[in-house]
C-alpha positions in Angstrom: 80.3 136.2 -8.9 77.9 137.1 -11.1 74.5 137.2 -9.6 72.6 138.3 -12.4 73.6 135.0 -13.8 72.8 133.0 -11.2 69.3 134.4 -11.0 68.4 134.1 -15.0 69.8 130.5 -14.7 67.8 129.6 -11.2 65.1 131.3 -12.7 64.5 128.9 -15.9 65.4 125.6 -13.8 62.5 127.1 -11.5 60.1 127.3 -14.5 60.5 124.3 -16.4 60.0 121.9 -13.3 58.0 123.6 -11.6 55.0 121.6 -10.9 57.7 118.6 -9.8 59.4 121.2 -7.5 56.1 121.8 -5.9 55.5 118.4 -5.2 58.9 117.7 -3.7 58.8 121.0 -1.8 55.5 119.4 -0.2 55.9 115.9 0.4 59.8 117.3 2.3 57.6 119.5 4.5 54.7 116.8 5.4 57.8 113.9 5.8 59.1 116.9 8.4 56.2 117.5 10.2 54.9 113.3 10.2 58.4 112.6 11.8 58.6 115.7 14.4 62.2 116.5 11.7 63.7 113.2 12.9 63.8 112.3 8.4 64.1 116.2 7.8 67.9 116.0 7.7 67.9 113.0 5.5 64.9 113.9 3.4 66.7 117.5 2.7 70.1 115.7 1.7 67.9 113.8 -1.6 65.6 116.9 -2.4 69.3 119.0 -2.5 70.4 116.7 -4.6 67.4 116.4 -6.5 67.4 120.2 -7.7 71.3 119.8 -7.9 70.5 117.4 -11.1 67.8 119.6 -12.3 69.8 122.6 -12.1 73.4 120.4 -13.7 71.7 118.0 -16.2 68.5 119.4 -16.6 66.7 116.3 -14.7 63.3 116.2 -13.8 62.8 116.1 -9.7 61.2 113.1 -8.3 59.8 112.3 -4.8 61.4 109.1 -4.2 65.2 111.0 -4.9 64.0 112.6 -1.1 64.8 109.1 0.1 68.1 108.3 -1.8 70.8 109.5 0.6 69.4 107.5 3.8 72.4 106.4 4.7 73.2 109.8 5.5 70.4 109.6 7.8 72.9 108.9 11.3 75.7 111.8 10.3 72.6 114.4 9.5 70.5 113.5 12.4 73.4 113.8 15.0 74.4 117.1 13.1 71.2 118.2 13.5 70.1 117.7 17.1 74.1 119.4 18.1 72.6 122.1 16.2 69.4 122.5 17.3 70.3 122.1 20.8 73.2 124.9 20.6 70.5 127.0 18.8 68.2 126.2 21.9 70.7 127.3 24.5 71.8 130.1 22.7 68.2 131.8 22.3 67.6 130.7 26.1 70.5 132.8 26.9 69.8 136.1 26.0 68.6 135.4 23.0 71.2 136.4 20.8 73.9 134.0 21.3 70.8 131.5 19.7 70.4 134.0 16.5 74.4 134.2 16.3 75.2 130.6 15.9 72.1 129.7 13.5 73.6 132.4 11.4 77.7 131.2 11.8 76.2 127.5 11.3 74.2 129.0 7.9 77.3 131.1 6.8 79.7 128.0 7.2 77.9 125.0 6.4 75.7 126.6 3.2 77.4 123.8 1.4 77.5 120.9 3.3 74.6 119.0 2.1 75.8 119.6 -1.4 79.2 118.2 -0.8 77.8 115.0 0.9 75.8 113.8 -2.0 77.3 115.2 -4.6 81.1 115.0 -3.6 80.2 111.7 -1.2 82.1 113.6 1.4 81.3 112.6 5.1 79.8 115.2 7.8 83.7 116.2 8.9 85.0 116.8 5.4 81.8 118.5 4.0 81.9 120.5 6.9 85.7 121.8 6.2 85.5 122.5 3.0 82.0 124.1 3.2 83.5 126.6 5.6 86.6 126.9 3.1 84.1 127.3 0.2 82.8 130.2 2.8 86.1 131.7 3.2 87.1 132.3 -0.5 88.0 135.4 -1.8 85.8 137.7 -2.2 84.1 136.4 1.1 81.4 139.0 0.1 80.4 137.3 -2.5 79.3 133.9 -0.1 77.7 136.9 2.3 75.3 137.9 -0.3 74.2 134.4 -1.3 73.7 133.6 2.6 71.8 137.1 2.6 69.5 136.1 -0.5 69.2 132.6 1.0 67.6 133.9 4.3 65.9 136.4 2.6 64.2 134.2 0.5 63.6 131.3 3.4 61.9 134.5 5.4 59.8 136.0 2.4 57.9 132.2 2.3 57.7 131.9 5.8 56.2 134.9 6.0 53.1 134.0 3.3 50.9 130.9 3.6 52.2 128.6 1.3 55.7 130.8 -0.2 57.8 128.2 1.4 56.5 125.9 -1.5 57.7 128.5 -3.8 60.4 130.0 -2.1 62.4 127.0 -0.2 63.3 125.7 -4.0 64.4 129.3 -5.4 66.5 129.6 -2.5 67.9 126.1 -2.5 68.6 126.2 -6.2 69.9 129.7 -5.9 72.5 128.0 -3.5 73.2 125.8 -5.7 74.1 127.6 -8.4 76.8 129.4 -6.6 77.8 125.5 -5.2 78.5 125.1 -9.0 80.4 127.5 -9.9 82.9 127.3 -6.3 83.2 123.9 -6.7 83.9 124.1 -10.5 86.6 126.5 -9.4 87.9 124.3 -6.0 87.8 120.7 -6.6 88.8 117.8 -9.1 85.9 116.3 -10.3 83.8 113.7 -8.0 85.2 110.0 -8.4 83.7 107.4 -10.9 83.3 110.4 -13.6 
């Protein structure tokens, strides 16, 4: 995989919309906290997609395409809460049992949300082939785009206000190695 690539690529999606990203980046975040994450899962489904067509067809991002995919809202929510709650359990016991599956669940499911909107797959299916997207040779090559993810999510976290900067690198980052796998794996999404 060519990672220089991906970066120049991310880079000039980043720069062009940038403003729009912002904005996105923002109203996800306030929808998160107003609904204690109940529309989180949902609301992260349309801005994936969102920076999916910016990065693809060179589209603008807009605030309502955070609302587009809510009748993914039951699949992601249930996903979500299993998740959280394993998460929960895990860092109760010990500590890193909780670390250990937030990373698994990051390293296999990096593509799920991708594949739901933008395949139409449901939470099963996007959830097998994510993890067989993860397990294509060279598997180091999906390690290193999981390792930039995180280290991108942490660098924002870690500055007031990176997240609005960081959280669409990282995501667009992502999906510009979604691109290229799927380019490689699948027949092309039906109705095109």
């Amino acid at each position: 995989m060519d990672f220089k690539d991906h970066f120049e690529r991310v880079w000039k999606v980043f720069t062009n919309f940038l403003p729009a990203m912002l904005i996105n980046t923002l109203v996800l975040i306030g929808v998160s906290i107003i609904t204690l994450g109940i529309l989180q899962p949902v609301a992260a489904a349309g801005y994936t997609q969102s920076l999916l067509l910016a990065l693809r067809d060179r589209r603008k991002p807009e605030v309502r395409d955070l609302f587009s995919y809510m009748g993914l809202f039951w699949p992601l929510l249930g996903f979500s809460v299993l998740l959280f709650l394993a998460i929960i359990i895990g860092l109760i016991f010990l500590f890193l049992p909780g670390i250990v599956v937030a990373l698994t669940a990051t390293f296999f499911c990096l593509y799920m949300l991708p594949l739901m909107t933008d395949r139409g797959m449901g939470l099963i299916d996007a959830i097998m082939e994510s993890y067989r997207l993860a397990m294509e040779k060279p598997v180091i090559d999906h390690l290193v785009v999981v390792a930039i993810y995180i280290g991108l999510i942490s660098m924002g976290q870690s500055v007031i206000f990176g997240v609005l900067f960081t959280l669409p690198l990282a995501t667009l980052f992502i999906l510009s190695a979604y691109e290229v796998k799927v380019r490689k794996a699948l027949p092309s999404p039906p109705g095109t």
